[in-house]
C-alpha positions, -999 to +999 in steps of 0.1 A: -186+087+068-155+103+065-150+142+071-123+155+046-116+191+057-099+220+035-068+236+041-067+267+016-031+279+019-019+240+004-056+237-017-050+203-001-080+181+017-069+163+050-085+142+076-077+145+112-062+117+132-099+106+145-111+106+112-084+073+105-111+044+111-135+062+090-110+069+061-099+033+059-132+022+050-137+048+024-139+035-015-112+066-022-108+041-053-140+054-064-123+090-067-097+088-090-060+083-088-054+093-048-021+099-030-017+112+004+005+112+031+012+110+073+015+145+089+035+140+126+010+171+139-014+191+122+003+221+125+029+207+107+005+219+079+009+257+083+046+253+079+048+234+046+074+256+021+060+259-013+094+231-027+074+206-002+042+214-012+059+211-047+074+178-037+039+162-025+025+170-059+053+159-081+047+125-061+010+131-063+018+130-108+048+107-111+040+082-085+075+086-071+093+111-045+113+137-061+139+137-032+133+116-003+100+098+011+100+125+042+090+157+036+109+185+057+081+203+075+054+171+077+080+146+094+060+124+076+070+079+070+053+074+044+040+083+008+008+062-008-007+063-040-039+039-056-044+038-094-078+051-099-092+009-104-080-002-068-056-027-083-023-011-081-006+005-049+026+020-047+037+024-010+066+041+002+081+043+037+110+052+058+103+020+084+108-013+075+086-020+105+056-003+091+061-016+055+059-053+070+030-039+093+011-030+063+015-063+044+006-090+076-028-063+079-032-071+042-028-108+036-047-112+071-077-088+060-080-103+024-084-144+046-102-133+077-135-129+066-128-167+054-116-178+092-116-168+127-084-167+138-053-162+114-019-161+135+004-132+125+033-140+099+066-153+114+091-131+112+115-152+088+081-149+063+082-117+066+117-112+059+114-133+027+087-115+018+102-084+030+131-094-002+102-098-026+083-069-021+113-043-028+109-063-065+075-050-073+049-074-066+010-082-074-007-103-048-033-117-070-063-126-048-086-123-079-069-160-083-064-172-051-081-192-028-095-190+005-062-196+022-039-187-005-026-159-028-003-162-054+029-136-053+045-119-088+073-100-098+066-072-123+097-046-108+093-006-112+069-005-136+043+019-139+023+016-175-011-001-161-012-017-193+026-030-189+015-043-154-019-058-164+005-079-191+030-091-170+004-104-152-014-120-176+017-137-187+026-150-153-010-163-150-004-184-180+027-193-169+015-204-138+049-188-119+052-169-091+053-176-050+024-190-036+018-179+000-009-200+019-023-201+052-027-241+066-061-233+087-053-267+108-023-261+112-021-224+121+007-212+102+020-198+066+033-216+039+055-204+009+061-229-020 
């Protein structure tokens, strides 16, 4: 279980850094929209200005930064906010490194359960995919397979129903990258 605490001067909940392992496996889907954010040190907290507390919550309702990902005070790399269904992320960070950190944890996680050992992505997939992502994508596992997930555009769109459309007509279309994972022969596959 994970202990959200209560900062009153923001009105904000936060977790602290030992709290991480039990806030990843939290359903915060099950909560509503959610958006949150990395603080470099919790005392970064008590020296938030009220045009940065303004900024997190103009992110936290438009789903994009006002001014920049980092926010003065919180030195924070990254902004993240899930549509209240679990479907749709938006990420955004300062590091490339992280960004590609995030998406070999994801296409891992979504295949381990399936295997034992999945070898991380090379780094010229990860560059391609890198390119893609920056597009706007949906990694549709709902219609992959155990070793595979199909990749589509849909760009900066926001409208849920816009999205769930595009993707409905890419379905039917059967378009899109398909990313797969060749279990004998260790290694990912793009075609």
């Amino acid at each position: 279980k994970c202990d959200y605490l209560y900062h009153r001067t923001l009105g904000l909940e936060y977790i602290q850094a030992d709290q991480m392992d039990a806030f990843s496996q939290a359903k915060v889907d099950q909560t509503g929209n959610f958006s949150c954010t990395d603080v470099a040190q919790l005392d970064d907290l008590e020296h938030i200005t009220n045009d940065e507390l303004a900024e997190l919550l103009f992110f936290a309702h438009k789903v994009q930064p006002l001014r920049e990902i980092s926010i003065g005070s919180l030195k924070n790399r990254w902004l993240y906010y899930s549509h209240d269904d679990d479907w749709v992320a938006w990420i955004y960070m300062i590091r490339i490194d992280d960004y590609k950190h995030v998406i070999d944890y994801k296409l891992k996680k979504e295949f381990k359960g399936r295997k034992r050992n999945i070898t991380n992505l090379p780094s010229d997939t990860m560059d391609r995919l890198w390119e893609i992502f920056q597009q706007g994508v949906i990694l549709d596992f709902e219609n992959g397979t155990d070793s595979g997930v199909r990749i589509y555009t849909v760009g900066d769109e926001y409208d849920m129903d816009k999205i769930h459309e595009k993707l409905d007509r890419h379905r039917e279309r059967h378009d899109g990258i398909w990313l797969e994972y060749d279990t004998r022969k260790k290694r990912w596959i793009f075609y």
